[in-house]
N, CA, C and O atoms as a GROMACS GRO file, in nm:
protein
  540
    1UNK      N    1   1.893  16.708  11.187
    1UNK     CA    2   1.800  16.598  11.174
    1UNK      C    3   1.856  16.490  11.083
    1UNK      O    4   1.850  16.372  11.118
    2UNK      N    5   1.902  16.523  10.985
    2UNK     CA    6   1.978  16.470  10.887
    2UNK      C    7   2.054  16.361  10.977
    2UNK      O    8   2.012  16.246  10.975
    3UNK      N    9   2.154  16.392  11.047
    3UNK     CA   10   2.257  16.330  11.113
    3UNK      C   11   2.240  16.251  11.227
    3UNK      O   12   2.329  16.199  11.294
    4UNK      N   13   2.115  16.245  11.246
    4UNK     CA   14   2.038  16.120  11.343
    4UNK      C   15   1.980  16.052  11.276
    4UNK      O   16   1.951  15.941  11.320
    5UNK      N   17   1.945  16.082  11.167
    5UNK     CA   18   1.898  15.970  11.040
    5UNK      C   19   2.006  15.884  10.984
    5UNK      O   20   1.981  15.766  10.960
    6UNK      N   21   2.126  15.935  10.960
    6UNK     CA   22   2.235  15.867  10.953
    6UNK      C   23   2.301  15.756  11.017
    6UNK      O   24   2.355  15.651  10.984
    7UNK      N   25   2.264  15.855  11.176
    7UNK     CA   26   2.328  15.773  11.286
    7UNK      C   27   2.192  15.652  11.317
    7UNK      O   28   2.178  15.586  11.420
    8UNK      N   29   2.143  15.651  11.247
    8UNK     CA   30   2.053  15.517  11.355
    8UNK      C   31   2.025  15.465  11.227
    8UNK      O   32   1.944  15.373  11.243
    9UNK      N   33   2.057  15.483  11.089
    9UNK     CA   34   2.102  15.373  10.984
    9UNK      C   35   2.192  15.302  10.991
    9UNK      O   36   2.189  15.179  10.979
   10UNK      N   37   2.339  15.407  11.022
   10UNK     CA   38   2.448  15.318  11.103
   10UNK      C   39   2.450  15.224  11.160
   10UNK      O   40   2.513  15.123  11.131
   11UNK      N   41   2.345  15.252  11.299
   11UNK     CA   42   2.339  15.183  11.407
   11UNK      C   43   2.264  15.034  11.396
   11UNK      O   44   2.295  14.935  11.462
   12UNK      N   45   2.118  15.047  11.261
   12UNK     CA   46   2.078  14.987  11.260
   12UNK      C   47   2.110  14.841  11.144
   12UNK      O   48   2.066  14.726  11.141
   13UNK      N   49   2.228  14.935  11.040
   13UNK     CA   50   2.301  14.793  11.002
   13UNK      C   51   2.377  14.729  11.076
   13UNK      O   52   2.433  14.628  11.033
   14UNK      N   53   2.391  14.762  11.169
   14UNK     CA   54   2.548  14.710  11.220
   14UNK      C   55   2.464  14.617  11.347
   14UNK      O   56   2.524  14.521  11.395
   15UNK      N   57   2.353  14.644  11.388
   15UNK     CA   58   2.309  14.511  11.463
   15UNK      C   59   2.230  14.449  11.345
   15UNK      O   60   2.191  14.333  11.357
   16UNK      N   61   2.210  14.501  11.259
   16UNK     CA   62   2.165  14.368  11.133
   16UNK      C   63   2.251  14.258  11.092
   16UNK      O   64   2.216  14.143  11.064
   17UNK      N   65   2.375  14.310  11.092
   17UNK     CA   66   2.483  14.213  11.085
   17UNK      C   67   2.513  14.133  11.186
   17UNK      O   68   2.518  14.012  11.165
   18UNK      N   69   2.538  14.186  11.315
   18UNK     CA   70   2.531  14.102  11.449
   18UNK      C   71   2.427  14.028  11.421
   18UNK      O   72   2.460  13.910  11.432
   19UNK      N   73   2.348  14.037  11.399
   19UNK     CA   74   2.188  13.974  11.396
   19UNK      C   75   2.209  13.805  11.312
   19UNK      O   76   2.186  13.686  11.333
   20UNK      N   77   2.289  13.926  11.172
   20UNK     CA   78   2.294  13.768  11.077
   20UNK      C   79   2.379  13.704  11.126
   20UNK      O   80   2.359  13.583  11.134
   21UNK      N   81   2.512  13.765  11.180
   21UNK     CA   82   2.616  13.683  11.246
   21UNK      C   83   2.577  13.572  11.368
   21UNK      O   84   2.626  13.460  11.380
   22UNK      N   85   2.518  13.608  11.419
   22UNK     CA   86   2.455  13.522  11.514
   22UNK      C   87   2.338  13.414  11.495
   22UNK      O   88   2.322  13.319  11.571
   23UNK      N   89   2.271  13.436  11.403
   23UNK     CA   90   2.201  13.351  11.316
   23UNK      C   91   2.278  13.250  11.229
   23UNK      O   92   2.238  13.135  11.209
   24UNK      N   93   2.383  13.299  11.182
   24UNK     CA   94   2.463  13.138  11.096
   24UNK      C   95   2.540  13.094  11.208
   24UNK      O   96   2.595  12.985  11.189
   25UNK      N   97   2.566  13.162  11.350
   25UNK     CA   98   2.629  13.087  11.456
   25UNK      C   99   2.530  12.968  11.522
   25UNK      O  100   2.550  12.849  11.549
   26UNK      N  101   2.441  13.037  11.532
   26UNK     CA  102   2.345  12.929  11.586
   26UNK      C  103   2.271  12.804  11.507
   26UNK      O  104   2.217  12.705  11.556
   27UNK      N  105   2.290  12.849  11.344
   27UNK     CA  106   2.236  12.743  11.240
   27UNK      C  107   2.330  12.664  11.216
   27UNK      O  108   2.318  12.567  11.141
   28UNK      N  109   2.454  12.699  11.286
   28UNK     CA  110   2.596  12.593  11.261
   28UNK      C  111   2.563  12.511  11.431
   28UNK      O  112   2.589  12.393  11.453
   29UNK      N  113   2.519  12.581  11.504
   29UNK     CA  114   2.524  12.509  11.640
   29UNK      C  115   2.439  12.431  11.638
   29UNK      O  116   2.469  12.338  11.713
   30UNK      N  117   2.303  12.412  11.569
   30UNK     CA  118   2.212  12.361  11.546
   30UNK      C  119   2.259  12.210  11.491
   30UNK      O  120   2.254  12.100  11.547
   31UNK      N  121   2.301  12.245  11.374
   31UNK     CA  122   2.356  12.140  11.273
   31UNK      C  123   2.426  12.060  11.398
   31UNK      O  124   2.393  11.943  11.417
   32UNK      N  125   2.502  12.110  11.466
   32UNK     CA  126   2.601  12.016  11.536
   32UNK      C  127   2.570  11.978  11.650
   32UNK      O  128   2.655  11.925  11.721
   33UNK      N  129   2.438  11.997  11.695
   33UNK     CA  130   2.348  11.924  11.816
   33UNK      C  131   2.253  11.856  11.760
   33UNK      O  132   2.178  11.779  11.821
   34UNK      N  133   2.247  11.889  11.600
   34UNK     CA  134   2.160  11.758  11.570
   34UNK      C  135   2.201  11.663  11.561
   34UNK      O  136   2.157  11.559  11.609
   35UNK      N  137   2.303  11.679  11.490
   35UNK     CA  138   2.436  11.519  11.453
   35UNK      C  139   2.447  11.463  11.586
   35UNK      O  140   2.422  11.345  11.612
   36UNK      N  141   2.485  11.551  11.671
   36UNK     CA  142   2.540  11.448  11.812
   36UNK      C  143   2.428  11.433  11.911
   36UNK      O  144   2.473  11.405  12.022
   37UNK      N  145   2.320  11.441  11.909
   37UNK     CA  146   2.215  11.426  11.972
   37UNK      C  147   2.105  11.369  11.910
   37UNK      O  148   2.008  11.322  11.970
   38UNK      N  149   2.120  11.375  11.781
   38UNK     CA  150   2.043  11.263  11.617
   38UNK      C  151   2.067  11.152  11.711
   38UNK      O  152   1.982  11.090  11.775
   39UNK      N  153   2.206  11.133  11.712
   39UNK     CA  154   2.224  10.952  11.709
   39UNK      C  155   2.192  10.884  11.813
   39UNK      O  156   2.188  10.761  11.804
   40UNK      N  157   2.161  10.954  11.943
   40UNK     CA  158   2.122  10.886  12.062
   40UNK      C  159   1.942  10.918  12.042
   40UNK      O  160   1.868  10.861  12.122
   41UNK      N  161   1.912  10.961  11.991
   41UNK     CA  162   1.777  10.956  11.975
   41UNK      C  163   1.692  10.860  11.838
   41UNK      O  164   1.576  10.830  11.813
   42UNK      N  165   1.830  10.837  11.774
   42UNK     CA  166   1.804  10.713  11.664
   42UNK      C  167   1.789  10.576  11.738
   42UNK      O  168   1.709  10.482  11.729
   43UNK      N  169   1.885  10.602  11.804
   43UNK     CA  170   1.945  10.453  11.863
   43UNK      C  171   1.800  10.401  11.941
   43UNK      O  172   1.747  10.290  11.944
   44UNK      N  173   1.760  10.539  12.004
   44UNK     CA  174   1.618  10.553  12.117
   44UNK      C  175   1.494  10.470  12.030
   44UNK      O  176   1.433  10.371  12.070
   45UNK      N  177   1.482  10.518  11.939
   45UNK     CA  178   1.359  10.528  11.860
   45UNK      C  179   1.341  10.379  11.743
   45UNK      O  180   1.247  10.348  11.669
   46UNK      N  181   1.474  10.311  11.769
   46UNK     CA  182   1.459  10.205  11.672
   46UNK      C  183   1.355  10.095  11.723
   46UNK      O  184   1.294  10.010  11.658
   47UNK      N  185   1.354  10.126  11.874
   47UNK     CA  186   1.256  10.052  11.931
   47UNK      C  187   1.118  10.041  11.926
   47UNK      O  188   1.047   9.944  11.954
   48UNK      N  189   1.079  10.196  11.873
   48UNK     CA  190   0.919  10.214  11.815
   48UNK      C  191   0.927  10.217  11.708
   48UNK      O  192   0.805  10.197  11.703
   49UNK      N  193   0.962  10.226  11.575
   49UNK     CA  194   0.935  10.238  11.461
   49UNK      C  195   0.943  10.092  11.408
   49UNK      O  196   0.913  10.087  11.288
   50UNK      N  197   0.974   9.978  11.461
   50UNK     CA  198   0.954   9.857  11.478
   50UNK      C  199   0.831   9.818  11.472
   50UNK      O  200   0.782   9.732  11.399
   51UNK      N  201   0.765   9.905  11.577
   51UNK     CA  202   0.589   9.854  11.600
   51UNK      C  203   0.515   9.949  11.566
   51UNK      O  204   0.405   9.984  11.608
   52UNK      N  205   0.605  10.005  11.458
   52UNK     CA  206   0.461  10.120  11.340
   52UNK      C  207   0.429  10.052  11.186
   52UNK      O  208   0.488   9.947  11.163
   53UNK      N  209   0.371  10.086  11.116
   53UNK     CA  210   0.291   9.967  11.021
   53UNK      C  211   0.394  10.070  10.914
   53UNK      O  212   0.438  10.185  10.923
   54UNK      N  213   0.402   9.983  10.834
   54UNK     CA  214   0.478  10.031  10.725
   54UNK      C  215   0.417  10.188  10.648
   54UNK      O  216   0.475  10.294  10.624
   55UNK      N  217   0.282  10.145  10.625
   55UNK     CA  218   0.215  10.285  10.538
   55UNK      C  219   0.224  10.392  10.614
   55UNK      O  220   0.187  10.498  10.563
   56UNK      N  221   0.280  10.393  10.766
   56UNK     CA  222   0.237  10.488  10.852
   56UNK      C  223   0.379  10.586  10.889
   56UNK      O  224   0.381  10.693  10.949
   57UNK      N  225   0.509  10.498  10.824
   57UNK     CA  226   0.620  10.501  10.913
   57UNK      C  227   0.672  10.658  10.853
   57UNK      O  228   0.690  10.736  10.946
   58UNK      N  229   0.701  10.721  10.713
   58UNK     CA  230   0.668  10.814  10.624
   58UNK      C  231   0.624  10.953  10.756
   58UNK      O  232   0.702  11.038  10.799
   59UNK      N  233   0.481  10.936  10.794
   59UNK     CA  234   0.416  11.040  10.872
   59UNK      C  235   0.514  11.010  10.951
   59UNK      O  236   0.626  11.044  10.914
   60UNK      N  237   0.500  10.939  11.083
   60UNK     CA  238   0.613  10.926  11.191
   60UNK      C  239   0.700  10.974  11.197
   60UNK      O  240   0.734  11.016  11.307
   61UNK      N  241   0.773  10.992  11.098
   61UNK     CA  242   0.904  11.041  11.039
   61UNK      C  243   0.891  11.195  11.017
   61UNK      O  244   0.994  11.261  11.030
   62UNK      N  245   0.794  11.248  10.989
   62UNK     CA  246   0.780  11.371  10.973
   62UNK      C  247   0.664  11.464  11.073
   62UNK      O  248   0.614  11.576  11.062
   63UNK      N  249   0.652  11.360  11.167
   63UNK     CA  250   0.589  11.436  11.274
   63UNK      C  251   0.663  11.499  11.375
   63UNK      O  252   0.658  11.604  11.440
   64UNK      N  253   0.778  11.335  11.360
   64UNK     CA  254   0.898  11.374  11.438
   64UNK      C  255   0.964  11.478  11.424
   64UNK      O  256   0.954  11.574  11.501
   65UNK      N  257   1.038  11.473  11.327
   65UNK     CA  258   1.134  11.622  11.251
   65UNK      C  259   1.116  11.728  11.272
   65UNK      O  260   1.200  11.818  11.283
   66UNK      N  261   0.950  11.737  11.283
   66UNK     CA  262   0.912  11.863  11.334
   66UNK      C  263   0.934  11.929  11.465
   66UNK      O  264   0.963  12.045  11.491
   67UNK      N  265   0.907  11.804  11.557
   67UNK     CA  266   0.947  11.829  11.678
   67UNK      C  267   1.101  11.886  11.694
   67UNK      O  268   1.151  11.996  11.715
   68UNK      N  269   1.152  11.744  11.671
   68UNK     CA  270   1.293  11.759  11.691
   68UNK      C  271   1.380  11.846  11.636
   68UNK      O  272   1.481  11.884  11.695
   69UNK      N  273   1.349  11.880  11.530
   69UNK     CA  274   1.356  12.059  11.484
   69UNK      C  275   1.411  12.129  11.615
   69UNK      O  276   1.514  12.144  11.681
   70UNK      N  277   1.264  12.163  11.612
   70UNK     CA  278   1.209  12.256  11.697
   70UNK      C  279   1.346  12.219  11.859
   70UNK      O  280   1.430  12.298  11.903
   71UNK      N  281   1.319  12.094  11.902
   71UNK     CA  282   1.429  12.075  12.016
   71UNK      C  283   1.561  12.096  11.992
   71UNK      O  284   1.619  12.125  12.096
   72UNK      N  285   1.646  12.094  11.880
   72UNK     CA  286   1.715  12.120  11.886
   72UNK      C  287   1.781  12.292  11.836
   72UNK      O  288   1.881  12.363  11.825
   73UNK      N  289   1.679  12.285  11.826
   73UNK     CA  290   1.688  12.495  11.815
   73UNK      C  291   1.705  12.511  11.959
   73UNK      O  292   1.816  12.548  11.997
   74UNK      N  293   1.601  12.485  12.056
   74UNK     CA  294   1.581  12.499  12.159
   74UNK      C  295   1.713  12.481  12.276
   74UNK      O  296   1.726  12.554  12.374
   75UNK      N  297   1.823  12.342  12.233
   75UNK     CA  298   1.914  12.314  12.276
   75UNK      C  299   2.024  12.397  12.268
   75UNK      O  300   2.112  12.408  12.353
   76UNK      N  301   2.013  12.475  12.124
   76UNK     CA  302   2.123  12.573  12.098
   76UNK      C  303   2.114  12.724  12.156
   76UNK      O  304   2.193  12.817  12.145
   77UNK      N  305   1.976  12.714  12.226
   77UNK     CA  306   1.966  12.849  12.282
   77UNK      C  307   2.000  12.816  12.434
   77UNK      O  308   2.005  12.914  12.507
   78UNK      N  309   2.022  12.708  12.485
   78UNK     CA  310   2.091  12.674  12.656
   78UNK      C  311   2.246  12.627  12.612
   78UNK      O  312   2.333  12.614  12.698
   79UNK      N  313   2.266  12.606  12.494
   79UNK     CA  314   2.427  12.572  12.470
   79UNK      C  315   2.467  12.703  12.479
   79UNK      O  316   2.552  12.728  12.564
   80UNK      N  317   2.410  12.821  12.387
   80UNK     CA  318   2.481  12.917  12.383
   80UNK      C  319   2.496  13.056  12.564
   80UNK      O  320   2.580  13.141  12.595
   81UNK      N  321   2.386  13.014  12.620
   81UNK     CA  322   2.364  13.062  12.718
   81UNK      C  323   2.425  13.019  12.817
   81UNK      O  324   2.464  13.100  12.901
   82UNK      N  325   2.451  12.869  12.836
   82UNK     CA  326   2.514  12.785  12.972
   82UNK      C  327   2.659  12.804  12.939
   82UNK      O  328   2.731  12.827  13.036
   83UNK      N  329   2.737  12.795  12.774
   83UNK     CA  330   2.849  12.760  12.730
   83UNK      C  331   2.935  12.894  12.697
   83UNK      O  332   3.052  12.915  12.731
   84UNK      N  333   2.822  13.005  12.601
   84UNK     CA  334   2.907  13.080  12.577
   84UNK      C  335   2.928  13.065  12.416
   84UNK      O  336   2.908  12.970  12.340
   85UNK      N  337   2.967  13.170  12.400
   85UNK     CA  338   2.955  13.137  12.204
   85UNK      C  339   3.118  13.163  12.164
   85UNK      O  340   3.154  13.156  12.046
   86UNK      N  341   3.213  13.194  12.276
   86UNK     CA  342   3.301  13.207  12.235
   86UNK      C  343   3.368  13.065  12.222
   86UNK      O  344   3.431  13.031  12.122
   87UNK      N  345   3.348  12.981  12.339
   87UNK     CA  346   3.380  12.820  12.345
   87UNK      C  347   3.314  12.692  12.257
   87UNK      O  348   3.357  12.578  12.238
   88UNK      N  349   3.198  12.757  12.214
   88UNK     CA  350   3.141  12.699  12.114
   88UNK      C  351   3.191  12.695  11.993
   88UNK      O  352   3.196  12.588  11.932
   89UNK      N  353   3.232  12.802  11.943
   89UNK     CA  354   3.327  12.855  11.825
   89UNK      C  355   3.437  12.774  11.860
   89UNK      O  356   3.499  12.738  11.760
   90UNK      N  357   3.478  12.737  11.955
   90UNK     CA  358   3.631  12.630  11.928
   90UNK      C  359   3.595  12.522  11.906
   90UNK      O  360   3.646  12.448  11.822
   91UNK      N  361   3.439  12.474  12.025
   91UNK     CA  362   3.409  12.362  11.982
   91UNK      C  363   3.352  12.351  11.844
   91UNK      O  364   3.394  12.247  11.793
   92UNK      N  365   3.286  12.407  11.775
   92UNK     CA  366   3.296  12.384  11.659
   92UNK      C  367   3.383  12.402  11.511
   92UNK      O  368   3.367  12.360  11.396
   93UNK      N  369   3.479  12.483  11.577
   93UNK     CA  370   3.611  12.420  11.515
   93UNK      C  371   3.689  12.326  11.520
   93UNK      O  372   3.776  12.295  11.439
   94UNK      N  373   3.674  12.300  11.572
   94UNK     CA  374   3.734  12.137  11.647
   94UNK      C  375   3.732  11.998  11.551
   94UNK      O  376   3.819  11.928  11.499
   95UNK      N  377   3.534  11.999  11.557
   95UNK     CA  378   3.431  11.952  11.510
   95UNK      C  379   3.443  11.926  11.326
   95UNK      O  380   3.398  11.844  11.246
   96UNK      N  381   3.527  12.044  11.321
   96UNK     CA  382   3.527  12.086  11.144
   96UNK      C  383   3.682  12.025  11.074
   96UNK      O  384   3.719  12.003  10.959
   97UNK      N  385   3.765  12.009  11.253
   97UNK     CA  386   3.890  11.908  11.181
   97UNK      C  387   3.840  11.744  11.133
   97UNK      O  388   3.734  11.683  11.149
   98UNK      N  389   3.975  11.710  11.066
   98UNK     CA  390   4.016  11.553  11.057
   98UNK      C  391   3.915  11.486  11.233
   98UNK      O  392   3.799  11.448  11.252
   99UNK      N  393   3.982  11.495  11.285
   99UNK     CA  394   3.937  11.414  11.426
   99UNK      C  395   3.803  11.485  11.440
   99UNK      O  396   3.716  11.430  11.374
  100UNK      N  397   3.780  11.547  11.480
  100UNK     CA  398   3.665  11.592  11.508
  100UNK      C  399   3.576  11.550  11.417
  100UNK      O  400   3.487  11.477  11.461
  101UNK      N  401   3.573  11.578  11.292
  101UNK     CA  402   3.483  11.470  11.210
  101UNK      C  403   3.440  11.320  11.244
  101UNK      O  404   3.328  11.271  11.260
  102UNK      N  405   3.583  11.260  11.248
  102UNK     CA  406   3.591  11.162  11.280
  102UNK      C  407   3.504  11.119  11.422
  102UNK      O  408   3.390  11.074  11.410
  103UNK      N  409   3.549  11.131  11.517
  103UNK     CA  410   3.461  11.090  11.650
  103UNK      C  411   3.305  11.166  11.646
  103UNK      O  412   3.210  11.147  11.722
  104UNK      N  413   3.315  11.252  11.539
  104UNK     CA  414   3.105  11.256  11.529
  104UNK      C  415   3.077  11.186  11.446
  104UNK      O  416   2.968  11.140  11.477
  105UNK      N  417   3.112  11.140  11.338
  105UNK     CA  418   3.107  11.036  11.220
  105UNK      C  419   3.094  10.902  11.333
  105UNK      O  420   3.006  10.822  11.302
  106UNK      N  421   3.139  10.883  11.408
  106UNK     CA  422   3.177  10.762  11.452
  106UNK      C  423   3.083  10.776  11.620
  106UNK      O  424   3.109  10.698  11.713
  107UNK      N  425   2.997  10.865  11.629
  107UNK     CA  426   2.922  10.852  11.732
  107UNK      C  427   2.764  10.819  11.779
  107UNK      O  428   2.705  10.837  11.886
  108UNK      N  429   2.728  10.770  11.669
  108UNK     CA  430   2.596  10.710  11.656
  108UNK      C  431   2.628  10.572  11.701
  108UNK      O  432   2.563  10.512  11.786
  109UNK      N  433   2.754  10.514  11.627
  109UNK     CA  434   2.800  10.379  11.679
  109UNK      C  435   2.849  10.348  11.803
  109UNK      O  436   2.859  10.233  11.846
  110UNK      N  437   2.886  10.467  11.870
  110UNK     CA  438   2.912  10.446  12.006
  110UNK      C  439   2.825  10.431  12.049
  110UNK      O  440   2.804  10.315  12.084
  111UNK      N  441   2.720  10.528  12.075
  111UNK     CA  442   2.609  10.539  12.146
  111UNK      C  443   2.498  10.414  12.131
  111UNK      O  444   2.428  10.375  12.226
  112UNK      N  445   2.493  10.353  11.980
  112UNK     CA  446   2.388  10.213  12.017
  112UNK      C  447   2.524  10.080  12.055
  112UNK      O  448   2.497   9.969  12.102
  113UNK      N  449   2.603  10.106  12.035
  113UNK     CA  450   2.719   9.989  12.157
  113UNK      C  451   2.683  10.012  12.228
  113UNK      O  452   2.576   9.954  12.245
  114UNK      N  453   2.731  10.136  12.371
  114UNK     CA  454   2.652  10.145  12.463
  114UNK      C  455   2.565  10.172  12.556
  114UNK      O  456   2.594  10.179  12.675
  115UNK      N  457   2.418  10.194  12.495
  115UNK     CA  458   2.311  10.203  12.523
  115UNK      C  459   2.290  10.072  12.623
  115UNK      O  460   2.257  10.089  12.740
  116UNK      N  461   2.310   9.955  12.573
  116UNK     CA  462   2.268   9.824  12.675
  116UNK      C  463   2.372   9.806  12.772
  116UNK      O  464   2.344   9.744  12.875
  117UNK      N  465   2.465   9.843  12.759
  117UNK     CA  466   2.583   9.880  12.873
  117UNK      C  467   2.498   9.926  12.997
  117UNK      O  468   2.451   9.868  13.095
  118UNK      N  469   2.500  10.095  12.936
  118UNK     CA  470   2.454  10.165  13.017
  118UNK      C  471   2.308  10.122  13.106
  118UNK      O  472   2.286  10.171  13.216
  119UNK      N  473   2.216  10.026  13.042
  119UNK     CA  474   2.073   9.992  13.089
  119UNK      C  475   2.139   9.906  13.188
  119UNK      O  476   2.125   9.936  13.306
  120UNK      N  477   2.237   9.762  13.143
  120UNK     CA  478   2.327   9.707  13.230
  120UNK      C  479   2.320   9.765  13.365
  120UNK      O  480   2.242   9.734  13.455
  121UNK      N  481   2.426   9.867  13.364
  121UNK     CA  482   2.486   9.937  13.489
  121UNK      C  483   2.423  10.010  13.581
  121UNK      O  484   2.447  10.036  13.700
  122UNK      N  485   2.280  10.059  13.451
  122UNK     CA  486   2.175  10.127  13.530
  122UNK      C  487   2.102  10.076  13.642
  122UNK      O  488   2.069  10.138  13.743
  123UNK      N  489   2.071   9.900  13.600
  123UNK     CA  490   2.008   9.781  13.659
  123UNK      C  491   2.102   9.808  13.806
  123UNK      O  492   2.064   9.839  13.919
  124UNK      N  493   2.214   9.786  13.763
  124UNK     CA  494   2.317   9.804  13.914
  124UNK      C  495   2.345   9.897  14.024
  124UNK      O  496   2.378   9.890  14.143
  125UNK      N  497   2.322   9.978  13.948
  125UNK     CA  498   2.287  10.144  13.991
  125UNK      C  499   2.191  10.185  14.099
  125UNK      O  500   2.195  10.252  14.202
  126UNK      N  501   2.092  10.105  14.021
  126UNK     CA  502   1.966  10.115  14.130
  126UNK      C  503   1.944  10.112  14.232
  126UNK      O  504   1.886  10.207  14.284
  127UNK      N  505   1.972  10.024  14.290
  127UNK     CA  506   1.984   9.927  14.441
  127UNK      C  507   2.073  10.020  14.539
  127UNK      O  508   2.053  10.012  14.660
  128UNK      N  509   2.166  10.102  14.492
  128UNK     CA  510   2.268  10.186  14.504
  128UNK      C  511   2.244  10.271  14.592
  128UNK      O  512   2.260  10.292  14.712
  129UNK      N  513   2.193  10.323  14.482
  129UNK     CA  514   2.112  10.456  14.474
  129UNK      C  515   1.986  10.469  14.561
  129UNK      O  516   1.961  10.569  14.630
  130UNK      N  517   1.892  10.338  14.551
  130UNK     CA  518   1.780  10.356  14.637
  130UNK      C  519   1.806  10.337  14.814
  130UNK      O  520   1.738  10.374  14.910
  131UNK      N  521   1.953  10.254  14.804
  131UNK     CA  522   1.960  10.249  14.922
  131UNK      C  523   1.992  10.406  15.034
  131UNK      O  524   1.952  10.457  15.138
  132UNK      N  525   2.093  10.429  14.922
  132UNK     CA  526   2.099  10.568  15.033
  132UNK      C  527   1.998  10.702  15.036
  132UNK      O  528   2.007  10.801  15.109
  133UNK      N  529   1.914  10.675  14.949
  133UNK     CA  530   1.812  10.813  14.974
  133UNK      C  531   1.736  10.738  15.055
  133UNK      O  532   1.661  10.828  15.093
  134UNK      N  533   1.691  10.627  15.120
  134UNK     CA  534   1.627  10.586  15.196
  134UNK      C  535   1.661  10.586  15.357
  134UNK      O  536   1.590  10.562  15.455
  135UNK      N  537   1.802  10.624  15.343
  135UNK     CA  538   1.892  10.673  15.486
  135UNK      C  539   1.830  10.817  15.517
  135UNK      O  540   1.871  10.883  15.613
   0.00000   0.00000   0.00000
């Protein structure tokens, strides 16, 4: 009896550790779908917080967070499922060099450059697009 008490203490640190291990994998994956998915949703949102009243902007801000929290937890559980946690781990080594810093440091600014591009092309797109699903 003894030695099944043993064995499923064993058993049961050792997915405690998997457990935590996978928990700072995903609180690092987190971090790094917020940064690169922050900035296109900054870029999004500069357009309403424009037409919120100053005393109000505070809440807004923290109604949001909550959400977006929450979404980007959510994102790291289809990154790790669609991607794989072994490719993630490079990509976020990558992420943790010189360059890799660099082009996420430097990707909020891409993304509001081209945002009006993209609305641009979208405009062009259209006509495109509507023509042949109408075939």
């Amino acid at each position: 009896m003894k030695k099944y008490l043993v064995v499923i203490a064993l058993v049961s640190i050792s997915f405690s550790g998997f457990a935590q291990e996978d928990a700072k994998f995903k609180a690092e994956l987190t971090e790094f779908i917020e940064i690169q998915t922050g900035a296109g949703i900054d870029a999004m949102l500069v357009q309403f917080t424009d037409r919120i009243p100053e005393d109000k902007k505070e809440e807004f801000k923290r109604d949001l967070n909550v959400q977006l929290k929450d979404m980007y937890n959510d994102l790291a559980d289809i990154y790790i499922e669609k991607i794989g946690k072994e490719d993630l781990t490079k990509m976020l080594n990558f992420y943790n060099t010189d360059a890799g810093k660099n082009i996420l440091g430097k990707t909020p600014a891409i993304i509001e450059a081209s945002s009006g591009l993209t609305q641009k092309y979208m405009s062009k797109l259209q006509p495109i697009i509507m023509k042949y699903m109408q075939q």
